[in-house]
C-alpha positions in Angstrom: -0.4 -70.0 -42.3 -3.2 -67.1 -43.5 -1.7 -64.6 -44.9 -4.2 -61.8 -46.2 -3.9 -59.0 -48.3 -3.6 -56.5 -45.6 -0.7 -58.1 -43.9 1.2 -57.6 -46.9 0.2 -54.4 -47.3 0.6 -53.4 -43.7 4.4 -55.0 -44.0 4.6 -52.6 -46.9 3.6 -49.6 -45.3 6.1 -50.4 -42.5 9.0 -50.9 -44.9 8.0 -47.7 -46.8 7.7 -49.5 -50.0 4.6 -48.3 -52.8 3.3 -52.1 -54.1 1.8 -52.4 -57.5 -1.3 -54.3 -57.4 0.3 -57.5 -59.4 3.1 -57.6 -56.6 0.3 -58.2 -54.0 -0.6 -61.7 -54.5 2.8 -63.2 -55.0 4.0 -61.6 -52.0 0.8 -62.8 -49.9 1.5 -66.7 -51.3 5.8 -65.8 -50.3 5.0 -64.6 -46.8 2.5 -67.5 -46.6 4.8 -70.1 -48.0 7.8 -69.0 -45.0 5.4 -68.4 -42.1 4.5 -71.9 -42.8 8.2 -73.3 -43.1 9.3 -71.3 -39.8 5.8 -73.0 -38.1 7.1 -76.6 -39.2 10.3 -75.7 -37.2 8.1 -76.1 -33.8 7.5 -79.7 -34.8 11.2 -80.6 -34.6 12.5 -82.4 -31.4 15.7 -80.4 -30.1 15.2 -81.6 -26.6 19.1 -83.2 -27.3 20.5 -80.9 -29.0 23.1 -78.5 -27.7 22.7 -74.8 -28.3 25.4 -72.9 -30.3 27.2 -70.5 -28.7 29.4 -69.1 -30.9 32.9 -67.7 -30.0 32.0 -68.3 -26.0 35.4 -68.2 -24.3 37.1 -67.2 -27.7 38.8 -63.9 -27.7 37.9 -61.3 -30.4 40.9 -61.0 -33.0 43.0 -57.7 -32.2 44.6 -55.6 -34.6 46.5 -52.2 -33.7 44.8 -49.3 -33.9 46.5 -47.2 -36.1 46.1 -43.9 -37.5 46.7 -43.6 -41.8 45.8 -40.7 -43.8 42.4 -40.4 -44.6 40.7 -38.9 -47.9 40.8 -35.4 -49.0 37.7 -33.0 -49.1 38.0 -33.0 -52.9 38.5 -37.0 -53.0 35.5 -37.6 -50.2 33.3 -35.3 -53.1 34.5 -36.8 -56.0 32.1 -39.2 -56.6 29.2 -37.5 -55.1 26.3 -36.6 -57.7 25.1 -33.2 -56.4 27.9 -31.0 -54.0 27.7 -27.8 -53.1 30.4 -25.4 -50.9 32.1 -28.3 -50.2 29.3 -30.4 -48.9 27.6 -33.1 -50.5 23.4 -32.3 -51.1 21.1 -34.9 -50.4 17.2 -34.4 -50.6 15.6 -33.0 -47.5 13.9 -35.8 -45.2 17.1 -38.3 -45.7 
């Protein structure tokens, strides 16, 4: 399957990821190289196969719902890299 250059770059742009210019070609030749494998699926004969339905008629494990004691404020920030008035401080636009 065709990949071009501005497929990969659109799939970039959508993913929010900045591409060097040397990443550009072996990403074209990946996306190529899977859209090609997931074509070649079509050409498989399933007409007797089964589908899966997994955990049909099978009930969901259950486990009591409990409460426990949960962190304190100090342990919950412990770990944080930047905290302020008891909060942690992420950059704006996250």
């Amino acid at each position: 399957m065709d990949v071009t250059r501005e497929d990969v770059l659109r799939c970039a742009g959508l993913a929010h990821l900045n591409l060097a210019e040397a990443e550009i070609e072996p990403l074209r030749q990946a996306m190529a190289q899977m859209l090609t494998h997931a074509a070649s699926l079509d050409e498989l004969d399933l007409a007797e196969v089964a589908p899966m339905l997994p955990g049909l008629g099978t009930p969901l494990p259950r486990r009591e719902d409990t409460p426990r004691e949960g962190l304190t404020q100090a342990e919950a920030l412990a770990n944080a890299p930047v905290q302020a008035q008891g909060h942690f401080v992420a950059p704006k636009g996250l």
